[in-house]
C-alpha positions as CSV (number, residue, x, y, z in Angstrom):
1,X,98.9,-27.2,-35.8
2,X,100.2,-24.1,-35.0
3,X,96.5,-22.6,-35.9
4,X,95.3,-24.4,-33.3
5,X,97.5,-23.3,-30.9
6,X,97.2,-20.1,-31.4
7,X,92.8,-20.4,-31.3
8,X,93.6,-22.6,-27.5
9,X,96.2,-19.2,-26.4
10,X,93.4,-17.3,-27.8
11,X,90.7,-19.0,-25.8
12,X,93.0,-19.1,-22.9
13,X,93.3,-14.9,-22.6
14,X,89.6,-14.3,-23.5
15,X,88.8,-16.8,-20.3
16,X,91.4,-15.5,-18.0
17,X,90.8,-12.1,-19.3
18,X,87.0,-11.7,-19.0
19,X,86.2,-14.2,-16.4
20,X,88.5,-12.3,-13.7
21,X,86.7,-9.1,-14.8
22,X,83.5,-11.0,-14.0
23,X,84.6,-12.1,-10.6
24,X,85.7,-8.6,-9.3
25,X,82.5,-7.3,-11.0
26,X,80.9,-9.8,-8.8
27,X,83.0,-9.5,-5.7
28,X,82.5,-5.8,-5.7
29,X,78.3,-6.1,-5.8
30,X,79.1,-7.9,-2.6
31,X,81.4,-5.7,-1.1
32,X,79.2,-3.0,-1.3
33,X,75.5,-4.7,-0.9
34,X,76.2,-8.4,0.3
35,X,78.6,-7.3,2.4
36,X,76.5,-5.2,4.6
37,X,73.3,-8.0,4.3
38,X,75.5,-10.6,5.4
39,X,75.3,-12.6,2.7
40,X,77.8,-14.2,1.4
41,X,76.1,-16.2,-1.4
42,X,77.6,-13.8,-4.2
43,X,81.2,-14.1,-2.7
44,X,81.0,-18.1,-3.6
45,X,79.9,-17.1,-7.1
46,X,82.4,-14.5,-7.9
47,X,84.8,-17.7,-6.5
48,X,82.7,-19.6,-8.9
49,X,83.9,-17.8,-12.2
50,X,87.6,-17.0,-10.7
51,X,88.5,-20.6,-11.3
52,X,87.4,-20.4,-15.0
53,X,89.9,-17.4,-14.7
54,X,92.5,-20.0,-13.9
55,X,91.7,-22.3,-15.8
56,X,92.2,-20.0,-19.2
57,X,95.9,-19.2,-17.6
58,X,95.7,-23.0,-17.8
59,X,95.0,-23.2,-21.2
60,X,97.9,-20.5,-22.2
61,X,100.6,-21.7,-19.8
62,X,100.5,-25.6,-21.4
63,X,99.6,-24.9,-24.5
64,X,102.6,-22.7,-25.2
65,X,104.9,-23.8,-22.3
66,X,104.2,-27.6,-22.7
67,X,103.1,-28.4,-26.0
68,X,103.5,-32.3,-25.9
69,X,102.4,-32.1,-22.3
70,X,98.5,-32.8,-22.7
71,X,97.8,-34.7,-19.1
72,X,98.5,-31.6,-16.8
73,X,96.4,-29.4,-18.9
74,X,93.6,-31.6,-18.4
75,X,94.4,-32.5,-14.8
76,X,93.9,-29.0,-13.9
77,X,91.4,-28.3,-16.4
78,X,89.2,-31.1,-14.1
79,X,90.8,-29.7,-10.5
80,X,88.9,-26.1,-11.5
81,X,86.3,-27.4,-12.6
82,X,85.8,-29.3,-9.8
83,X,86.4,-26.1,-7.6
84,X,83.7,-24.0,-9.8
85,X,81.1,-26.8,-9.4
86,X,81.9,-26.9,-5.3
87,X,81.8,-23.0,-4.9
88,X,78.3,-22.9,-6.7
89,X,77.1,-25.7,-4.6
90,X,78.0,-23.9,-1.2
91,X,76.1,-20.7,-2.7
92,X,72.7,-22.2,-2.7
93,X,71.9,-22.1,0.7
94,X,72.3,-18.5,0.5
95,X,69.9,-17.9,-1.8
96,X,66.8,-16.5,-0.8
97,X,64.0,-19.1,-2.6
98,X,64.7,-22.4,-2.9
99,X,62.5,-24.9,-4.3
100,X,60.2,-26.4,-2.1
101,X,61.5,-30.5,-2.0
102,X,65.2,-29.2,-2.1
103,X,65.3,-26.5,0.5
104,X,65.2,-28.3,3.3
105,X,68.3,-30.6,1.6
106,X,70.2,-27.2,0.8
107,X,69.7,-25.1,4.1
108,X,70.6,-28.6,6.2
109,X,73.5,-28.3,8.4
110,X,74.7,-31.6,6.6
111,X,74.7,-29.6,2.8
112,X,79.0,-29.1,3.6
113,X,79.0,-32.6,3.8
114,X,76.5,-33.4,0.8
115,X,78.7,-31.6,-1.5
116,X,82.1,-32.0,-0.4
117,X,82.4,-35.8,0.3
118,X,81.6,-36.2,-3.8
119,X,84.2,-33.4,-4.3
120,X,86.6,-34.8,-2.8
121,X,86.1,-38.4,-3.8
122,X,86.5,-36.6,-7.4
123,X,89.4,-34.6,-6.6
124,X,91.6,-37.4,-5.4
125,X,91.1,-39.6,-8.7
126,X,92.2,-36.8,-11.2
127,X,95.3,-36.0,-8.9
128,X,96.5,-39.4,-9.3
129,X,95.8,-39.4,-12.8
130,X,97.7,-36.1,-13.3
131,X,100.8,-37.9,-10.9
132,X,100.9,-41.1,-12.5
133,X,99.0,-41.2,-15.8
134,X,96.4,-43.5,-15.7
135,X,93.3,-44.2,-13.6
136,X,90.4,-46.2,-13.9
137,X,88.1,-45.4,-17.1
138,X,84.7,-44.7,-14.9
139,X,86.9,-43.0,-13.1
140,X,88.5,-40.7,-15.6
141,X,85.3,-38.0,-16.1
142,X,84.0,-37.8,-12.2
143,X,84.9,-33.8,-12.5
144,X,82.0,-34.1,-15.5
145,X,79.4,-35.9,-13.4
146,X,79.8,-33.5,-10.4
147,X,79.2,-30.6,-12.7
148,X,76.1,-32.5,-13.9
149,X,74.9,-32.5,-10.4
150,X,75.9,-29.1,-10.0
151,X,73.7,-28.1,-13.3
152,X,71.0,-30.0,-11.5
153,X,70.9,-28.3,-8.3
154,X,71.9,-24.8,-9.7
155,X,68.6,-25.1,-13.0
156,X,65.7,-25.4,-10.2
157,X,67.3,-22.8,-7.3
158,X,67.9,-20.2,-10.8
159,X,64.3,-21.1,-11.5
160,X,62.8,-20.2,-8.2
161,X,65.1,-17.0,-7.6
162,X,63.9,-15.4,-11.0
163,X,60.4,-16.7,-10.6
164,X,59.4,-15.8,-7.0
165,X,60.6,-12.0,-8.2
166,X,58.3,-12.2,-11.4
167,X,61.5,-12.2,-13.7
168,X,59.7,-15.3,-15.9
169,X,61.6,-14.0,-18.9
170,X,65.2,-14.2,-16.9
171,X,63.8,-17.4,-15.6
172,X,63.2,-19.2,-18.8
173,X,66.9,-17.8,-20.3
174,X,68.6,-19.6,-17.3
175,X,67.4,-23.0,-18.1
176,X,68.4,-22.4,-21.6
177,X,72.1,-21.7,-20.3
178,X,71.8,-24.7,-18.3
179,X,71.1,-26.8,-21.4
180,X,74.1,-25.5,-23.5
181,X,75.7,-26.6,-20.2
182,X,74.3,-30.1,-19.7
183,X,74.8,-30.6,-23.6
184,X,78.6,-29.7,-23.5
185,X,78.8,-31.8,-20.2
186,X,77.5,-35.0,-22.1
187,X,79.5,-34.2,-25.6
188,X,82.6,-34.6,-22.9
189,X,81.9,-37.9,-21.7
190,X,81.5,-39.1,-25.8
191,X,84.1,-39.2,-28.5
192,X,82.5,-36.9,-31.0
193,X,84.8,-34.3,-32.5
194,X,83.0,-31.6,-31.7
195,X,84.7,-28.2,-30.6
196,X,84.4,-28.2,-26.8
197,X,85.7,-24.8,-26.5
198,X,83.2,-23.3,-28.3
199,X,80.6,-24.4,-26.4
200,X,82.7,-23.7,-23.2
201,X,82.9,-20.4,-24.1
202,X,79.1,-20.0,-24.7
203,X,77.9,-21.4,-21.4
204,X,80.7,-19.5,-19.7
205,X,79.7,-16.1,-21.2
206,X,75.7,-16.9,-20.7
207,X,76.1,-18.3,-16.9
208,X,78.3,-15.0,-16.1
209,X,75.3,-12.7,-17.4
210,X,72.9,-14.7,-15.7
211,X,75.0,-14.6,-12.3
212,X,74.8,-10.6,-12.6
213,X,70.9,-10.7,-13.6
214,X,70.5,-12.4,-10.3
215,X,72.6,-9.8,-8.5
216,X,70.6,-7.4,-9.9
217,X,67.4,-8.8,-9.5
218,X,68.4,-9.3,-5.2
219,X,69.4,-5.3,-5.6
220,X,65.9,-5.0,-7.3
221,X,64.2,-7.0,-5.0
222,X,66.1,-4.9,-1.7
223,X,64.9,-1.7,-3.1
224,X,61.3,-2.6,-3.9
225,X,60.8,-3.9,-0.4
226,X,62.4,-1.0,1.3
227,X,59.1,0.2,3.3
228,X,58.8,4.0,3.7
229,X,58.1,5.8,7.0
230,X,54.3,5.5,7.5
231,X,53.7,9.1,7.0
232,X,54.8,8.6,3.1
233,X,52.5,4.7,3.4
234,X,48.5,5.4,2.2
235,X,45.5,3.5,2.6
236,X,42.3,4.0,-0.1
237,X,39.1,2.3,0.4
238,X,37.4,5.0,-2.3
239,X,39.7,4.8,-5.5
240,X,38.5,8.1,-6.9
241,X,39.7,7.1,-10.5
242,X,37.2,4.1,-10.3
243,X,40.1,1.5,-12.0
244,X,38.7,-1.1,-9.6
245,X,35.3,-2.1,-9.8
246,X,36.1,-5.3,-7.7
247,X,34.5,-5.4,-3.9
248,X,36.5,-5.6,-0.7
249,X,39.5,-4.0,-2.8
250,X,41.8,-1.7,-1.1
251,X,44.6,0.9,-2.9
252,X,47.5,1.1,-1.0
253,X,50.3,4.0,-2.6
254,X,54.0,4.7,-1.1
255,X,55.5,1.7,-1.3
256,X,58.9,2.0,-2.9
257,X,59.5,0.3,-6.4
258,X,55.4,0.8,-7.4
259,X,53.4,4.2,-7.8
260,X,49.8,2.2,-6.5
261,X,48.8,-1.3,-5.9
262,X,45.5,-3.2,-5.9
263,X,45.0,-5.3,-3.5
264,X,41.9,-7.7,-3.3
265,X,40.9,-8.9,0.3
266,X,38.3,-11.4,1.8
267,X,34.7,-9.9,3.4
268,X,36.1,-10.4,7.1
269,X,40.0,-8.8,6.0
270,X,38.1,-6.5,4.6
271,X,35.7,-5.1,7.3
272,X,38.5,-5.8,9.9
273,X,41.3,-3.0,8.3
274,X,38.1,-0.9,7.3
275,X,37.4,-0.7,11.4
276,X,40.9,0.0,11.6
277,X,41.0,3.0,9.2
278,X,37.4,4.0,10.6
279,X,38.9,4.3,14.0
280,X,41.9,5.5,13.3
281,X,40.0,8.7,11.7
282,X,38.1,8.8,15.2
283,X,38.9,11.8,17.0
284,X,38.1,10.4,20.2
285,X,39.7,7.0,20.9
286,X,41.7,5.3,18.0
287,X,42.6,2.0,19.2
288,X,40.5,-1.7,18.8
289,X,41.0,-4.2,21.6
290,X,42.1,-7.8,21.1
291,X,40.2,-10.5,22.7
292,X,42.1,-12.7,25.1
293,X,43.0,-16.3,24.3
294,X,41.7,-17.4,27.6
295,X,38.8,-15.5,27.9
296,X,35.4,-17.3,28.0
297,X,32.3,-14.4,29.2
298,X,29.9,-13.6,26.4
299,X,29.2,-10.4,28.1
300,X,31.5,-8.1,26.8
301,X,31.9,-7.5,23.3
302,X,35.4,-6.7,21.9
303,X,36.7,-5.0,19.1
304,X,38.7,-8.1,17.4
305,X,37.5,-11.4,18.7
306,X,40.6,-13.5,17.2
307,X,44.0,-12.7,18.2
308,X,44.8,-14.1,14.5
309,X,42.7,-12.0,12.9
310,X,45.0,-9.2,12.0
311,X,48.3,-12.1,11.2
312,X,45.8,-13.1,8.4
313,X,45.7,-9.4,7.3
314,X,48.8,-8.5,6.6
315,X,49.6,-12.0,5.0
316,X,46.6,-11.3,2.2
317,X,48.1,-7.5,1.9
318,X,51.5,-9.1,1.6
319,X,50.4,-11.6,-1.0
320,X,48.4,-9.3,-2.7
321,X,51.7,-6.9,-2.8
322,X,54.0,-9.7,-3.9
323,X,52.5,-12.4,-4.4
324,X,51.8,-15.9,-3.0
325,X,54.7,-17.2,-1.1
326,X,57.0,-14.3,-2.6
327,X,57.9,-12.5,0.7
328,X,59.8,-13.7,3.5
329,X,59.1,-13.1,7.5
330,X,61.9,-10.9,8.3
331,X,61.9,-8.8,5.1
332,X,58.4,-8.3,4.8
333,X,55.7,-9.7,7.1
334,X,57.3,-8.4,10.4
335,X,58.6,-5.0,9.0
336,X,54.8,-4.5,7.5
337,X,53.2,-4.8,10.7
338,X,55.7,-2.3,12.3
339,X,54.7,0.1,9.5
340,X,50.7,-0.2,9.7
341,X,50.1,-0.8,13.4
342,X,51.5,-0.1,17.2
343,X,50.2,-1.8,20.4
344,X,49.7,-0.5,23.0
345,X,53.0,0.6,25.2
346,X,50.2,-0.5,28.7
347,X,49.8,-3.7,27.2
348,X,46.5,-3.4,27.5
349,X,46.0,-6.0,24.4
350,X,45.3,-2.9,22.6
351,X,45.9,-2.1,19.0
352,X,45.4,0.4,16.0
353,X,46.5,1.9,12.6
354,X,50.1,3.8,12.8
355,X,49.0,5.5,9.3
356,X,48.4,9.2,10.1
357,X,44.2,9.8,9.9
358,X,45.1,12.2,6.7
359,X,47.0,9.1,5.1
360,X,43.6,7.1,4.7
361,X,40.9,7.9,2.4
362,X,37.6,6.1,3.8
């Protein structure tokens, strides 16, 4: 017996101990990224892993304190459990790819709801079991099914993160945390004498690294799609070290996070950016106009007859830079269209390439 105790007040400080170094580990990543991206995703995580900190001062306050007192030490054991599941929950809408079916679910205004109305209905039944010692038997393990859902939710959003940044590897060792998860979940809701602790330990330790490789992998993913000034951004339509022997394929160098990229456009994207380049090289006027949306007269001829046209060009760089449905409006299509071209401050409907001339190689 008083082995065991002293493996539980061991547990107990290796929880408290390394789990609180985990949430200010956490905490501080946002403090000095998340902080200034306004996202607040990583603050709910570092939350997340604070209440397994309480929950091993838990474990060494009863177990040495209040030996014959089990029922508080699971009563809390479920309340912070409960709280770990809820603050993981309310960091998914902050993450920056969710999976298709579920993100309009997560990013609803209603998610606060979604999640907190089966906390809550949770909550309230292990209270009273921890006030008067008994509740109903279906009852007894809701804190277990809520992390189940939790596990759910939290295996396809960890999927999507670490696959939409080309982390397969990362991707494929978050669902095996989630399983040692899932499988201590279910041995909780059965009577086999198994140790618990152990694999509460395991899933602990492997969701903590995981919650730092996705820290790192948004850092990753910030620095990569930093775009430089346009005078560091170059265009090649003549790789001069012949690696490409595909047609219609551009080389495009400077981008921060890759030395050189290959990117593989249709005939029309193709000949449309090469007109760009070509003018932009001109030493007499640089700029293509845009025909207008209303305009009917098949006398005049102009430069780009779809206003579209250059919208469909920078989404085939873009995917060709990162990928099908990798990129985001606001981080990469809008900011890459600012970097390779400027209208026209008349208004004129007039466009060209804001790459210096000695920036493309034709």
């Amino acid at each position: 017996m008083q082995s065991t105790n002293e493996i539980l007040s061991f547990y107990g400080w290796w929880q408290f101990s390394v789990c609180f170094f985990a949430f200010l580990a956490l905490f501080a990543i946002w403090r000095h990224i998340g902080k200034k991206q306004q996202d607040f995703g990583q603050v709910w995580l570092a939350l997340s892993v604070l209440c397994w900190s309480f929950s091993g001062l838990a474990e060494v306050y009863f177990n040495d304190v209040h030996q014959s007192n089990r029922l508080l030490l699971e009563g809390w054991r479920s309340i912070l459990s409960l709280f770990n599941s809820l603050f993981i929950l309310l960091a998914l809408p902050w993450f920056r790819f969710l999976p298709g079916p579920l993100a309009p679910i997560i990013n609803s205004k209603h998610w606060k709801f979604i999640v907190g109305l089966p906390f809550v209905f949770s909550l309230l039944p292990t209270i009273n079991k921890m006030i008067f010692g008994r509740t109903i038997a279906i009852m007894s393990e809701l804190d277990v099914y809520y992390s189940l859902l939790t596990l759910a939710f939290l295996a396809f959003v960890l999927w999507e993160s670490f696959a939409k940044r080309r982390l397969k590897l990362l991707a494929w060792l978050s669902m095996a945390t989630i399983l040692i998860a899932l499988i201590a979940q279910f041995y909780k809701l059965t009577d086999a004498s198994i140790n618990l602790n152990l694999f509460s330990a395991i899933f602990k330790t492997c969701l903590i690294m995981i919650f730092f490789a996705l820290a790192l992998s948004w850092v990753k993913e910030l620095s990569e799609n930093v775009l430089p000034p346009a005078n560091y951004f170059k265009l090649n339509f003549a790789d001069p070290n012949k690696k490409s022997k595909q047609k219609h394929t551009i080389l495009i160098t400077g981008l921060s996070g890759k030395d050189h990229q290959y990117i593989k456009l249709t005939p029309n994207a193709y000949n449309l950016l090469y007109k760009f380049a070509l003018q932009r090289k001109s030493k007499i006027d640089d700029w293509l106009e845009i025909k207008p949306k209303s305009f009917t007269e098949s006398t005049k001829i102009y430069d780009i007859q779809d206003y579209n046209e250059v919208k469909r060009l920078i989404i085939m760089i873009l995917d060709g830079l990162f990928g099908k449905g990798n990129w985001t409006l606001e981080l990469h299509l809008h900011p890459l269209k600012n970097l390779l071209f400027e209208l026209s401050e008349k208004r004129e409907r007039k466009i060209r390439l804001a790459l210096p001339p000695e920036n493309i190689i034709l």
